[in-house]
C-alpha positions in Angstrom: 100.0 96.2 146.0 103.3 95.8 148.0 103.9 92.3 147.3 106.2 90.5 150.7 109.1 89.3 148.7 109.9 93.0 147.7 110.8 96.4 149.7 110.8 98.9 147.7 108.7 97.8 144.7 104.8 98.8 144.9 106.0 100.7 148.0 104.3 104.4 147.6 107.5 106.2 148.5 107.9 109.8 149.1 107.7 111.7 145.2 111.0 112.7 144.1 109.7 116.3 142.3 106.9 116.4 145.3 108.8 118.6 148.2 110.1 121.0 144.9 106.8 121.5 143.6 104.7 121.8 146.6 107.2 125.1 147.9 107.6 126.6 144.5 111.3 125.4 144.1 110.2 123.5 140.6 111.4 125.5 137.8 109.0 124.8 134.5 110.3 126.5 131.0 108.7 129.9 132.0 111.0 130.2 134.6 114.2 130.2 133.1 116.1 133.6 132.2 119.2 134.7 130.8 121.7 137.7 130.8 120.6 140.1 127.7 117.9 138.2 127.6 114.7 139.9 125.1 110.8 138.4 124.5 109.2 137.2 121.6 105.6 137.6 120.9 103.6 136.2 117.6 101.3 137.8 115.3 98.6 135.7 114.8 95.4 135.6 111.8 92.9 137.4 112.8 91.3 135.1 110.1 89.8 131.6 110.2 90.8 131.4 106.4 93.0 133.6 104.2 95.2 133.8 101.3 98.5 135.6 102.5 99.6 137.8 99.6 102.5 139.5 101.3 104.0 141.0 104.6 105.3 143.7 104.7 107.4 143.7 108.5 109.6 147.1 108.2 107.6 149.4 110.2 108.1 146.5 113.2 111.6 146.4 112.0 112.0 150.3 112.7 110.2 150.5 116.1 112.9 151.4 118.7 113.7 148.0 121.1 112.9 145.5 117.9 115.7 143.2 117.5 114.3 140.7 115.2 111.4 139.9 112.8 110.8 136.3 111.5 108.1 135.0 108.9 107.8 132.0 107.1 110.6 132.3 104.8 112.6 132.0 108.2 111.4 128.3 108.9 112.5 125.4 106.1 109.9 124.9 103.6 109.1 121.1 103.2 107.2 120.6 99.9 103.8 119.3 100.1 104.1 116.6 98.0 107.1 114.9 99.5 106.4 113.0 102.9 108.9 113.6 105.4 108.3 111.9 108.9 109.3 112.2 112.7 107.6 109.8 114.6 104.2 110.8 113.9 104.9 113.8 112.8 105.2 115.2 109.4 107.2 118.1 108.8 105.3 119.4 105.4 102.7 120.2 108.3 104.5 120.9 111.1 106.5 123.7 108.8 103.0 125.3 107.9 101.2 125.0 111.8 104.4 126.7 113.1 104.3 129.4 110.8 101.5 130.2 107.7 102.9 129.8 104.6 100.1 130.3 101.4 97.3 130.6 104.0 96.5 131.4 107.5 94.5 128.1 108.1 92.4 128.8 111.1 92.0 132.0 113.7 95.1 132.2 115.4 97.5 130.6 113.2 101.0 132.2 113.4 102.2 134.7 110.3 105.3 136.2 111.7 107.2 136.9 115.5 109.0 139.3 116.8 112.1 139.7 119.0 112.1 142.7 121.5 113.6 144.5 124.7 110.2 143.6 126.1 107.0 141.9 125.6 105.0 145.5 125.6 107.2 146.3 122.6 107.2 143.2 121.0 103.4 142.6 121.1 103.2 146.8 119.6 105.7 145.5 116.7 103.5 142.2 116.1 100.1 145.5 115.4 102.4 147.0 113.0 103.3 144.3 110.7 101.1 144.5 107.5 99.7 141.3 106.2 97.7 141.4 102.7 95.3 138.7 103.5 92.2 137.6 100.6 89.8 136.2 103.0 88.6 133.0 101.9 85.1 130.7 103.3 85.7 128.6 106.1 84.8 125.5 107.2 84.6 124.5 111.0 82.6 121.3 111.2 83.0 117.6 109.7 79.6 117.7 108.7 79.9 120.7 106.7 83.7 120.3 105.7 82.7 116.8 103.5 80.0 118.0 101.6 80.6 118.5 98.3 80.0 122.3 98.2 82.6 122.5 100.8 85.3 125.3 100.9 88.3 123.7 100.3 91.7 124.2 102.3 94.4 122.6 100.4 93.9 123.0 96.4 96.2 120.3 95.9 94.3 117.2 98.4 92.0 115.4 96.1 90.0 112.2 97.3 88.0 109.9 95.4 89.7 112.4 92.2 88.5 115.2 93.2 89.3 118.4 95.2 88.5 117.6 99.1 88.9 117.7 102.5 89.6 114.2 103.3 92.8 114.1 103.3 93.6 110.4 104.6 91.7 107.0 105.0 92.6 103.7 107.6 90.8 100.6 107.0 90.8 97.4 108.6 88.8 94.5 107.8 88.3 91.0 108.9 86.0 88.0 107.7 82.8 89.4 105.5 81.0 91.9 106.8 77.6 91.6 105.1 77.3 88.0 105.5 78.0 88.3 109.1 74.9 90.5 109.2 72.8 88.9 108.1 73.3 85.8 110.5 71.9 88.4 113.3 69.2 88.4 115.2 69.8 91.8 116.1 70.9 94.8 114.6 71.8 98.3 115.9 73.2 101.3 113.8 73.7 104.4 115.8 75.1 107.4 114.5 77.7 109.9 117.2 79.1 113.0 117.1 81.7 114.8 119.5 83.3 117.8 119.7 87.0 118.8 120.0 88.3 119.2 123.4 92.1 120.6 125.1 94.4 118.3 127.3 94.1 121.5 129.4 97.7 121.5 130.9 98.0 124.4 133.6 101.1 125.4 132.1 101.5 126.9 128.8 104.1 126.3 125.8 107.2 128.7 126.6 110.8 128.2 125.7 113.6 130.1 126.0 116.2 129.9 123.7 120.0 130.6 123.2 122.2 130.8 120.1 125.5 131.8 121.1 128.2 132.9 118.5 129.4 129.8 117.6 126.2 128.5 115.7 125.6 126.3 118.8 121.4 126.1 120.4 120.4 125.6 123.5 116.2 125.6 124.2 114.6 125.6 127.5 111.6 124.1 127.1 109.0 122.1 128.9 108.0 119.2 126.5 107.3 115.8 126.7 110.5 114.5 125.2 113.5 116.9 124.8 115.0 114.7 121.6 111.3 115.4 119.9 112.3 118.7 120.0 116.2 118.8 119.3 115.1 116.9 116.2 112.1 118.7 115.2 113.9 122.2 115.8 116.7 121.3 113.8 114.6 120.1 110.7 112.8 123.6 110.7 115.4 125.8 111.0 118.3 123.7 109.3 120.8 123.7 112.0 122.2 120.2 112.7 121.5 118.0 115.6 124.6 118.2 116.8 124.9 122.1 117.4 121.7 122.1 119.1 120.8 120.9 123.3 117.3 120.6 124.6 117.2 120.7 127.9 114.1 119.8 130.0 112.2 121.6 132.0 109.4 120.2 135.3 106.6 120.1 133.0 103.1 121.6 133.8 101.0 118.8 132.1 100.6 117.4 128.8 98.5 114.5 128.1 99.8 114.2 124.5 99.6 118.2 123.8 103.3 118.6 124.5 104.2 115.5 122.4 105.2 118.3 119.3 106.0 121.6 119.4 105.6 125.5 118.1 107.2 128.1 120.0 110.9 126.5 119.6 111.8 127.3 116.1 110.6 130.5 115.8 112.8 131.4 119.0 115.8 129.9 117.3 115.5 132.0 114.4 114.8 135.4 116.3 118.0 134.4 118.9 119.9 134.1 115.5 119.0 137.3 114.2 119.5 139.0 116.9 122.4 137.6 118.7 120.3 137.6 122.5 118.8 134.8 123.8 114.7 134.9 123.5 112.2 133.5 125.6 108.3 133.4 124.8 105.2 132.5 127.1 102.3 131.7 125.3 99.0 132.8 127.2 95.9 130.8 127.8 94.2 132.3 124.8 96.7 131.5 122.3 97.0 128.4 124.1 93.3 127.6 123.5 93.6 128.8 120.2 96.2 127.4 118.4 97.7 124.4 119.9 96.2 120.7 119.3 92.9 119.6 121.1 91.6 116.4 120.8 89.7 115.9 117.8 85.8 115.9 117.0 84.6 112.8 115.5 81.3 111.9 113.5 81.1 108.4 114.0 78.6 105.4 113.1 78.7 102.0 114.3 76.7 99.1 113.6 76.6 95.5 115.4 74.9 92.7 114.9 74.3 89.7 117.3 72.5 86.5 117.9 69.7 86.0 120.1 72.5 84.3 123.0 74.5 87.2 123.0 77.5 86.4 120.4 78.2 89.5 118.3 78.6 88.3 114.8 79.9 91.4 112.5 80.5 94.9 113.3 81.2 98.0 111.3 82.8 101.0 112.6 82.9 104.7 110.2 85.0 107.3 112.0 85.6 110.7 110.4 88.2 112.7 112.7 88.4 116.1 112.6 92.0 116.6 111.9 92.6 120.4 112.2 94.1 122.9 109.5 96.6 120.5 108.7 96.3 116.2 108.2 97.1 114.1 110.7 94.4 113.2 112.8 94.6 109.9 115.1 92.6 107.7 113.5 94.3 104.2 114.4 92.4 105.4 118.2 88.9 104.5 116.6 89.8 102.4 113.8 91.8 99.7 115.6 90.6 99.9 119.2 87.3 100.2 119.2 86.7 96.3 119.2 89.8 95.2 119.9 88.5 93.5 123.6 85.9 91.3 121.2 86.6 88.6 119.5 84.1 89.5 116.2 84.4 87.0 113.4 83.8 89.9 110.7 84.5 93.6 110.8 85.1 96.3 108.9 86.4 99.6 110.4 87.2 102.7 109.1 88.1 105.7 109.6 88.8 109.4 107.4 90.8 112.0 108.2 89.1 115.1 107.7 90.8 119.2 107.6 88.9 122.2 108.6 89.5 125.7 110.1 90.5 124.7 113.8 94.4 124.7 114.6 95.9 121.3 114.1 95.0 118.6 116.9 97.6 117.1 118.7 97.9 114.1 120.7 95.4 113.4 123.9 95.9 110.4 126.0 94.9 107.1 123.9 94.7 109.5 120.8 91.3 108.5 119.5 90.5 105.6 121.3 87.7 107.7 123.4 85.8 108.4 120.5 85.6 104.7 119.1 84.8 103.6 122.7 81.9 106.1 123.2 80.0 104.6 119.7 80.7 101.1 119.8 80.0 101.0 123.5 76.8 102.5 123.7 75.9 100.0 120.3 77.1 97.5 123.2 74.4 98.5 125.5 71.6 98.9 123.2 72.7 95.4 121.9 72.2 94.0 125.9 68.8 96.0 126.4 67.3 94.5 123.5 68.6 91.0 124.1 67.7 91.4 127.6 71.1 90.7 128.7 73.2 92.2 131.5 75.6 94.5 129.4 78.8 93.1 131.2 77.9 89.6 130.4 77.6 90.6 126.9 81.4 91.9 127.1 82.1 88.6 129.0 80.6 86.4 126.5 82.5 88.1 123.6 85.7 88.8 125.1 88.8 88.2 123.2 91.2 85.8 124.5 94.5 84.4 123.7 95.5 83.6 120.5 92.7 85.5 118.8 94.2 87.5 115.8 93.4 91.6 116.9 91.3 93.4 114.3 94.8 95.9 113.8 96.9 92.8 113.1 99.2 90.9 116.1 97.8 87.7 117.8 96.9 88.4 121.3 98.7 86.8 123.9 97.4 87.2 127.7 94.4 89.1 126.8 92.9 90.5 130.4 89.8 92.1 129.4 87.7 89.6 131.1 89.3 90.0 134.6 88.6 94.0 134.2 84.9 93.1 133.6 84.8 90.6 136.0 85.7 93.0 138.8 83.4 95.5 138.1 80.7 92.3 138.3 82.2 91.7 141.2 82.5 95.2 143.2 79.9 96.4 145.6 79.3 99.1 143.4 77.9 97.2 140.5 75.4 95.3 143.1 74.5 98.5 145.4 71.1 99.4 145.2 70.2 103.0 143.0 67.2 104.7 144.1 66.1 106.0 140.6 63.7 108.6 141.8 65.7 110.1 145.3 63.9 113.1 145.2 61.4 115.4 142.9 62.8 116.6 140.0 65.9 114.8 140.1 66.8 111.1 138.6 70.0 108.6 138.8 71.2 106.0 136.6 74.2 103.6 136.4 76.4 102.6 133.6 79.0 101.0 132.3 82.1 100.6 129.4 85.1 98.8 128.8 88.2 100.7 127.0 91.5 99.6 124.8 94.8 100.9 124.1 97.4 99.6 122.4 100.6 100.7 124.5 103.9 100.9 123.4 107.5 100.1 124.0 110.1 102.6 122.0 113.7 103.4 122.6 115.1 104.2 125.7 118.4 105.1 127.7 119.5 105.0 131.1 122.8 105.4 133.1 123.0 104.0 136.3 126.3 105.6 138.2 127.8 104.8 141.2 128.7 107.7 143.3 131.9 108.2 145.7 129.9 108.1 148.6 128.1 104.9 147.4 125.0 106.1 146.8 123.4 105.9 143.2 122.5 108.5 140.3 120.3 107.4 137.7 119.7 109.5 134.7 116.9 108.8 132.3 116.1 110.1 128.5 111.9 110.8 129.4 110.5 113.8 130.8 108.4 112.7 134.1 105.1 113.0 133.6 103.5 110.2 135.6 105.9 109.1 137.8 108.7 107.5 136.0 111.5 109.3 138.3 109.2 107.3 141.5 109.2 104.3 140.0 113.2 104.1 138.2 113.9 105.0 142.1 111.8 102.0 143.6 112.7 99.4 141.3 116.8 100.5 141.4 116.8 100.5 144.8 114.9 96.9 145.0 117.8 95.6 142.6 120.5 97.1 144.8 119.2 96.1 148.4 119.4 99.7 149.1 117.5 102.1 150.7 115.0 103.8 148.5 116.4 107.3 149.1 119.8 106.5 148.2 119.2 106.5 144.8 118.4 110.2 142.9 116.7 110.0 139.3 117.1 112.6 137.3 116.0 113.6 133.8 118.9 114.3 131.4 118.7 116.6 128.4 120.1 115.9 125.0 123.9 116.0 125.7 123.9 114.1 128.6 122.0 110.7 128.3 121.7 108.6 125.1 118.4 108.8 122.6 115.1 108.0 124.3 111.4 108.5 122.5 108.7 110.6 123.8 107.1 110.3 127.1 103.8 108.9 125.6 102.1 105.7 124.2 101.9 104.8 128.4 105.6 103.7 127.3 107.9 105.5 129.9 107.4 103.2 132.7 106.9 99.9 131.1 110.5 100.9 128.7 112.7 102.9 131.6 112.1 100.3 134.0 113.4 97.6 131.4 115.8 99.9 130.7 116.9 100.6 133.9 116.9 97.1 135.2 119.3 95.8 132.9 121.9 98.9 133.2 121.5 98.0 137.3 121.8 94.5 136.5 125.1 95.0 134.8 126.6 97.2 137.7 125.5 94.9 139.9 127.8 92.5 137.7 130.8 95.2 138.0 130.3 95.1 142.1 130.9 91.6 142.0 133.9 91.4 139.7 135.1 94.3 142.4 134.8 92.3 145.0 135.8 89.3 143.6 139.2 90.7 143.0 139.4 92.2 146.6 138.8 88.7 147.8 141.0 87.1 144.9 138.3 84.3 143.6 136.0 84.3 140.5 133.2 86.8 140.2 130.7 83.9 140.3 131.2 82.9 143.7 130.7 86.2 144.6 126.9 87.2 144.8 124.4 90.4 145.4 122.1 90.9 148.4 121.0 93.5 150.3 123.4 96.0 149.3 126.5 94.1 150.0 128.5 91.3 147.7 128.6 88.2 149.9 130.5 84.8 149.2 128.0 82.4 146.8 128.6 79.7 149.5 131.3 77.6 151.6 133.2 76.5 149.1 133.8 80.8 147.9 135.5 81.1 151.0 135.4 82.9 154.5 135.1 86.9 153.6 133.2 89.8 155.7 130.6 91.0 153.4 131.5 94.3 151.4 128.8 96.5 151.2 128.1 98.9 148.7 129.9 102.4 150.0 133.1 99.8 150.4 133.3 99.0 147.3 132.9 102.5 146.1 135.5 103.9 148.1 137.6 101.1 146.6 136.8 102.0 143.1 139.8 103.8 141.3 142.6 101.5 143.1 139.8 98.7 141.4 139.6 99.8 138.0 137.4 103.0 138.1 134.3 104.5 138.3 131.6 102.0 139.0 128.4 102.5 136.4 126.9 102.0 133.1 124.4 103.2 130.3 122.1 101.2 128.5 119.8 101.6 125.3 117.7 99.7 124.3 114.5 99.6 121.7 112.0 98.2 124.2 109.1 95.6 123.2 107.0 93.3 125.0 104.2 96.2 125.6 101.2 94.2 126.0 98.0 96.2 125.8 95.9 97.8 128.3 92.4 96.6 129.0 89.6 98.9 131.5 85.9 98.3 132.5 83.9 101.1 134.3 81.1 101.6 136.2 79.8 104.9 136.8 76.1 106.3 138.9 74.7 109.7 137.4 72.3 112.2 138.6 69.9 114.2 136.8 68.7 117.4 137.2 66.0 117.4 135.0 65.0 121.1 134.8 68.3 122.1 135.0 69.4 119.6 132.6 72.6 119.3 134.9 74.2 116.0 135.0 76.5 115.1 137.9 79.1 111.6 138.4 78.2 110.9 141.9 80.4 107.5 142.0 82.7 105.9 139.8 84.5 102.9 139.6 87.5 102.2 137.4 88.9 98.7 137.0 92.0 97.8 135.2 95.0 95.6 134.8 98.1 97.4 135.3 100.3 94.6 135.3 102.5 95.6 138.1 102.6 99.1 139.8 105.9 100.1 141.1 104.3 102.8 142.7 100.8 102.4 143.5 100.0 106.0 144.4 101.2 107.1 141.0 99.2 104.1 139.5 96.4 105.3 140.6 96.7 108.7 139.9 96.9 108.4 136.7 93.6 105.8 136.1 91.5 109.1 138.7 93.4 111.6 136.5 92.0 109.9 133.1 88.2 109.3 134.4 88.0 113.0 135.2 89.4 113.9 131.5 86.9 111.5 130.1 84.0 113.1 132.9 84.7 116.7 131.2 84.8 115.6 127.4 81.6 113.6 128.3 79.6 116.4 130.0 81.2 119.9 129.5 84.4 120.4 127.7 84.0 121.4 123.9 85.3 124.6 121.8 82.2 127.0 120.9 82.8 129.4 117.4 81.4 132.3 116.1 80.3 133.4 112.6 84.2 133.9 111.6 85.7 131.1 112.8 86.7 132.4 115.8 87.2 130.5 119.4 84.4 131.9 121.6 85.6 130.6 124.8 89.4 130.6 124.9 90.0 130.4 128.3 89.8 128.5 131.2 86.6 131.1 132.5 84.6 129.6 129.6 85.9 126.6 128.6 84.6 124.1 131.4 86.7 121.4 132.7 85.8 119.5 135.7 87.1 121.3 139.0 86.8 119.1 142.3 83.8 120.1 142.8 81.9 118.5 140.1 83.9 115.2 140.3 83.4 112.6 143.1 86.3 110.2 144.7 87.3 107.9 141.9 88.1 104.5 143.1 90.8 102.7 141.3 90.5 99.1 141.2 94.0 97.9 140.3 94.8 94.4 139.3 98.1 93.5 138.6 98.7 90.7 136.6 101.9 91.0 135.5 103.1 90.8 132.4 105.4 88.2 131.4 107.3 90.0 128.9 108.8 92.7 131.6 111.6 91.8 134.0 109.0 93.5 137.0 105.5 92.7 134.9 105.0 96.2 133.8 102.2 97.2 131.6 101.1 100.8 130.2 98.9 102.9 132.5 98.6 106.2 131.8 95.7 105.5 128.6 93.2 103.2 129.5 91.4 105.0 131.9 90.4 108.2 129.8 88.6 105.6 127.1 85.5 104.1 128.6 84.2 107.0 130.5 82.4 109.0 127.2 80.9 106.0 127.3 79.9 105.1 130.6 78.1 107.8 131.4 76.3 108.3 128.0 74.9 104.8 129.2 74.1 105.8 132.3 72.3 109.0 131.5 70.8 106.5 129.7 69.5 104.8 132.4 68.2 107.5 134.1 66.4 109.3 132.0 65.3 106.4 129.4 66.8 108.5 126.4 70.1 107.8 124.4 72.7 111.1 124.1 74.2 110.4 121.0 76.2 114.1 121.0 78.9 114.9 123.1 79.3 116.8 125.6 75.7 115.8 127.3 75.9 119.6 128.7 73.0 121.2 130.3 71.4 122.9 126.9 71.6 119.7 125.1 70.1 117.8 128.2 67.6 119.8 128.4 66.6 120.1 124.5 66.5 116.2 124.4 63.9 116.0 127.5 61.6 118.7 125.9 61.8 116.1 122.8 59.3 113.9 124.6 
């Protein structure tokens, strides 16, 4: 909420990127060309699993209007038994999902590109490339990739000493599990499975790329941090950092799926062979199937509690499906699933598990929904049979300050309770639910509470000064919430100045200092620090200006409102100079007026949601429709409010889909059945009702304006919430995701 003392802050000012977007003005990184510019298409396995024992590329070389052919031995090899990390990423995987190496991993992984006049001729090279593949047995679910029979997908994993696919464990423990146990009254084990699902974005990976004769790179790309992919590109191609300038495009959506990438190498490396620039569009299908979903999970969760409602121990198992390649998110489950408690004794934890699906990628709160949909429907069993209103449970257990967190730091303000408090507290949760409204047809309510860490992370801003006196701010992150919004809102609060004279703008590699991903809910929470303190010390250089126009020291001189005013009496009698004065005064004063600022931001305190959600039933149809929802959550201060809560609608209908629709179907090979947005069901506004954010802003201490992470939160208790409710409707727990209509329908006809 606009709070009086400030103008611009929590003011829901007109979108900088909006009047672009809306008229088609907006260029994304399919929109860019170039002059002698040629396409790039990839041939992809037709296999789920496969030994590659040669390619043989020359008739695809000879084809008239082929410029360049690229395989694996194009992209740097990074052993697989050397670790070598970026961020989250590690390259011996990144190297083999961007191009097969021994094997073609899953249906759809890449095997070799081509560079050509066209994309007609390109895609007729990619048909004539020969690949000698020895098909292999796949392996597509966690269930069947752990047994011991399994077909294995990397000779060289072993777990436990023995050839697997677990290729990675996370384990956190506090106190002693068993003995906690056995002080329960009540125990409930549940067992939960889920299945991958996509972020979705609209718009699809496409780059295009330039390496001009001097050994020097420029990539178009749409990503969500331009630095992520200078870096990663120039680790898989071996061209230095230095010689190579990501530039950032509007970006289409991500949610996490953009936070790595596979198109930009590959077009390096057909732009160097063939002296053109390249640019290649990935479409929906190869979208669908071969960039990262979310992962699957097979989870089980037990928790005990005494007959008052304490929760005494709890155990969390959480196998992940990782993908082709390691590196699923298993800190998500592992470490936020009962984070918001305080539990004397747990044990969580969680294995990372390979099969033939393309690598996952990040998706909003990596892991954290799957956690949230076991241990919070354990919650609600726990409540039912204790006879206890499921949010007092959460009340009553709540972590609070100064309680040690299950994945190590000691809280300080912990908010949980307030979330849960005003869910108790909303109409919503107190509005009567006719259960039967009419024949055939039954509604239930429910509701879960959701963690995520959030994050802090390098960042850089540059806050200039221009002639005119206006202001230019230039930021390191890709916008994808609303970070160019709120930079302008809180800038413009600092200066006194109206909101719209100040532009933000998103530089690329060249032109603004190192900033980390947009991702972790970080952008906000670090740009704004960021940003304040790089305003804060040109607001310091306006005052040193004007003190030496008005010959006294620069701390009589202060800052309001746009103008530099005498600190009191005793400064002196001056007419205020406003801002555009003191620009126009700036060379014959020392210069240009501005200043950039890194940092390595910390402070992020973690996010904290409750839910409540009302379901209806259509019990011959097994159809299950949201038809309310409430989200609660502290966002610690929103600079923009309309962005704010955008992002907490634009997470509960993500966590609506993966709890009721979304998941990837295979056939007999291994192949995506529904690779496309016909077939693959994600909500559309027809099967989502108005979302109301419930926003409270407590700000947090460590951040000059009392920013905390939004963007996360609000996908994590939804799987849950409306697994409950369903609950409540029909009397019978779902303990498979998504709760679509054939599974609905298969659990009523259980009796």
């Amino acid at each position: 909420m606009n709070d009086m003392a400030n103008k611009w802050i929590g003011a829901r000012t007109i979108r900088p990127d909006g009047a672009d977007k809306v008229t088609g003005r907006a260029q994304y990184s399919a929109d860019y060309a170039m002059p002698g510019m040629i396409w790039g298409k990839i041939l992809r396995s037709p296999h789920a699993h496969a030994r590659i024992r040669g390619i043989d590329t020359s008739k695809a070389e000879a084809l008239p209007g082929v410029k360049a052919v690229v395989t694996a031995k194009d992209i740097v090899d990074f052993p697989v038994d050397k670790s070598v990390m970026l961020g989250i990423q590690d390259m011996r995987w990144m190297c083999r999902n961007v191009m097969a190496r021994e094997k073609a991993l899953f249906h759809g992984h890449p095997v070799a590109a081509v560079a050509a006049i066209n994309e007609e001729v390109a895609a007729h090279a990619c048909s004539l490339i020969e690949v000698d593949y020895e098909v292999l047995p796949h392996v597509i679910e966690i269930e069947d990739a752990i047994r011991p029979d399994a077909p294995i997908l990397h000779e060289w994993n072993r777990f436990e000493d023995k050839p697997s696919n677990i290729t990675g464990t996370m384990v956190l423990k506090t106190g002693d599990v068993e003995k906690g146990f056995a002080e329960a009254d009540v125990v409930i084990e549940r067992t939960f499975t889920s299945r991958p699902v996509h972020q979705g974005y609209i718009e699809p990976h496409a780059c295009t790329v330039s390496y001009a004769a001097d050994g020097r790179v420029t990539i178009w790309s749409s990503s969500q941090g331009q630095f992520m992919v200078r870096a990663m590109t120039s680790l898989l191609t071996g061209i230095p950092q230095s010689n190579i300038r990501a530039i950032p495009a509007e970006i289409g959506g991500g949610f996490g799926g953009k936070t790595i990438i596979y198109l930009e190498p590959v077009a390096v490396m057909l732009s160097k062979k063939s002296g053109r620039p390249v640019k290649m569009v990935m479409t929906r299908e190869e979208v669908q199937r071969a960039t990262g979903p979310a992962p699957g999970s097979l989870s089980t969760v037990k928790i005990g509690a005494k007959k008052d409602g304490t929760i005494v121990a709890a155990q969390g198992t959480f196998y992940l499906q990782a993908g082709a390649l390691p590196g699923s998110p298993l800190r998500g489950p592992v470490g936020c699933s009962f984070a918001p408690y305080a539990i004397p004794n747990v044990l969580s934890v969680g294995y990372d598990v390979v099969s033939n699906r393309s690598k996952v990628a990040a998706y909003r709160a990596p892991g954290a929904p799957l956690g949230a949909f076991a241990t919070e429907c354990v919650l609600d069993e726990i409540a039912e049979a204790l006879g206890m209103d499921p949010l007092e449970l959460r009340v009553k257990n709540s972590a609070k300050a100064g309680d040690k967190a299950i994945y190590g730091p000691t809280f300080g303000a912990v908010t949980f309770v307030e979330t849960v408090e005003a869910i108790r507290r909303h109409p919503h949760y107190s509005a009567p639910l006719d259960k039967n409204p009419r024949p055939g047809v039954k509604r239930g309510r429910g509701v879960a509470s959701g963690f995520w860490y959030n994050a802090g992370g390098e960042s850089s801003v540059q806050v200039n000064i221009t002639e005119d006196g206006n202001v230019v701010v230039t930021t390191g992150h890709p916008d994808v919430g609303g970070s160019r919004a709120s930079i302008a809102n809180v800038v413009a609060e600092l200066i006194g100045i109206e909101h719209s004279r100040v532009n933000v703008i998103i530089g690329d590699t060249q032109t603004i200092g190192f900033s980390n991903l947009t991702g972790g809910s970080r952008v906000t929470f670090a740009s704004a620090m960021v940003a304040t303190a790089a305003t804060e010390k040109v607001i310091g250089q306006l005052r040193e200006r004007a003190a030496r126009i008005w010959g006294i020291d620069a701390e009589a001189v202060k800052w309001e409102d746009g103008m530099a005013l005498p600190a009191g009496d005793n400064a002196g009698k001056f007419p205020p100079l406003s801002l555009k004065e003191l620009a126009a005064k700036a060379n014959e004063m020392g210069g240009p007026i501005g200043n950039q600022t890194q940092l390595n931001t910390t402070g992020a305190d973690p996010g904290f949601a409750t839910h409540c959600v009302d379901v209806e039933v259509d019990v011959d149809l097994g159809i299950v429709r949201v038809i309310r929802y409430t989200a609660a959550q502290d966002v610690g201060r929103a600079l923009h409010p309309s962005y704010v809560e955008g992002q907490i609608q634009g997470g509960v209908v993500q966590g609506i889909g993966w709890a009721l629709s979304e998941e990837y179907l295979y056939d007999k090979n291994g192949r995506v059945d529904n690779a496309g947005f016909l077939d693959y069901r994600m909500p559309v506004c027809s099967d989502v009702p108005f979302i109301e954010p419930v926003m409270l802003e407590i700000p947090n201490p460590k951040h000059p304006q009392g920013v905390r992470g939004v963007g996360e939160a609000p996908i994590v208790p939804p799987l849950a919430a409306i697994a409950n409710a369903v609950h409540d409707a029909l009397g019978k727990r779902f303990y498979a995701l998504p709760m679509s209509p054939p599974r609905v329908t298969e659990r009523l006809a259980e009796g």
